[in-house]
TORMARVO-493226 format. One record per residue (C-alpha): x, y, z. Coordinates in steps of 0.02 Angstrom, whole numbers, plus 50000, padded with zeros to 5 digits. Layout:
XYZ;...
//
This chain:
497355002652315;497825007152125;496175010952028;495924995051909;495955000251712;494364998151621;494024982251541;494554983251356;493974973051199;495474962551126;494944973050963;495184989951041;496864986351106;497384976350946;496754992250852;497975003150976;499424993450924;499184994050752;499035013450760;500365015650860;501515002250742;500715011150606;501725031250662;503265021250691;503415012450523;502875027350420;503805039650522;505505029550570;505555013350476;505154997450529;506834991550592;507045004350684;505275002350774;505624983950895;504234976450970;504604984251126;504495002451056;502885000450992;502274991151141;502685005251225;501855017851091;500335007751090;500345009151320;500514990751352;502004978851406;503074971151251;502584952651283;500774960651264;501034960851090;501284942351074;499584939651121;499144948150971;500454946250828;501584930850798;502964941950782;503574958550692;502874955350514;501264949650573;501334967250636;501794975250487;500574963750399;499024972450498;499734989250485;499684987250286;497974979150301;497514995250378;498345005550284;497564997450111;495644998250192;496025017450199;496635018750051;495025009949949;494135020250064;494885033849994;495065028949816;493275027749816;493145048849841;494245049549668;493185036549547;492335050549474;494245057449414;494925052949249;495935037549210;497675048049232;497055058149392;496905042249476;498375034749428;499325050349486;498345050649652;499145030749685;500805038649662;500465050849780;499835038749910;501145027149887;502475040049908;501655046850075;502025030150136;503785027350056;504495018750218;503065005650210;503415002750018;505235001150029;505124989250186;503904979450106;505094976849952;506404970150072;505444961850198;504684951850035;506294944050010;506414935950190;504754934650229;503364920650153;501934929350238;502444947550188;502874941050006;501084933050000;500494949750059;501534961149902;500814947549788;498924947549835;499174968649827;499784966749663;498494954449618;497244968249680;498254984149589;498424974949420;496654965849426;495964986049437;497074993449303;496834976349191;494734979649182;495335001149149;496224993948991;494964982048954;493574995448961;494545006848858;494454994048738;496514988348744;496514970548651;496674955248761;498504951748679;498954967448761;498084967948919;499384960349034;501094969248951;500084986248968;499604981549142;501704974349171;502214992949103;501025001149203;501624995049352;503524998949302;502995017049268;502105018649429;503555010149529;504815020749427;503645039449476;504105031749655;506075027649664;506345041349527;505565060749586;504725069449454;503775085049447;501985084049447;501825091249252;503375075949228;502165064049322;500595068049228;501595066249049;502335049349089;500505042949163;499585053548992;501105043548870;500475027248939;498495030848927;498875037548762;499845020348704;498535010748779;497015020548698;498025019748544;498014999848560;496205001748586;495825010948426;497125000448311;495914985648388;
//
């Protein structure tokens, strides 16, 4: 008689999948990772997952819930760095996971629930940057188009390579307009 598994909590196993989602987005690309691949990954059988996730997005839509709660987690070791190190350490992490970002850009298009998910990480980006400029002093007038450029010159570090020193001019020319704003104020 085959030895029965041991019981497992639906939050262990939903953690497995995620995990195991998780390496096949980053590492291959979410269309290129089908349910039954990361069933598979993740040691259980592909209708498993349904018991889970709705369907593929609601797959990718954990995995980025993870990956976000390990990123604040982290973000919270580099609060004592300057304005600009920080910046340039979000460029870094979002670049690490470049297949995420760039599937999340085009899954926003087709996808309500994954475009509700980009917005509400947005909200949360901007909302952070927005009290920055506001503590630096930046004039309400000019808090949202400094927090609108911001985000263009982050997203435009990731689709366009730079150097580090190229990086860290681009981020120090925006501080530098907005403490500029801040002392014009």
């Amino acid at each position: 008689m085959p030895r029965n598994r041991r019981p497992q909590d639906r939050e262990e196993k939903r953690a497995e999948i995620v995990v195991a989602a998780r390496r096949l987005f980053v590492e291959e690309g979410y269309d290129a990772a089908s349910m039954a691949r990361i069933a598979r990954d993740a040691g259980v059988v592909s209708n498993t997952l349904y018991w889970y996730f709705q369907d593929k997005d609601a797959v990718l839509i954990a995995v980025l819930d993870a990956v976000l709660a390990d990123s604040m987690a982290a973000y919270r070791e580099v609060l004592g760095s300057g304005l600009a190190d920080r910046l340039l350490w979000l460029v870094e992490e979002l670049e690490q996971l470049g297949r995420l970002v760039s599937t999340v850009h085009t899954r926003a298009e087709e996808s309500t629930a994954i475009r509700e998910w980009h917005e509400q990480f947005h909200a949360l980006a901007e909302g952070l940057f927005r009290a920055e400029l506001i503590e630096l002093g930046v004039p309400g007038d000019d808090v949202d188009s400094l927090v609108a450029i911001g985000v263009f010159v982050v997203e435009g570090l990731l689709t366009h390579p730079a150097e580090p020193a190229q990086r860290r001019a681009v981020i120090e020319t925006l501080l530098n307009s907005a403490r500029g704003l801040a002392a014009a104020a």
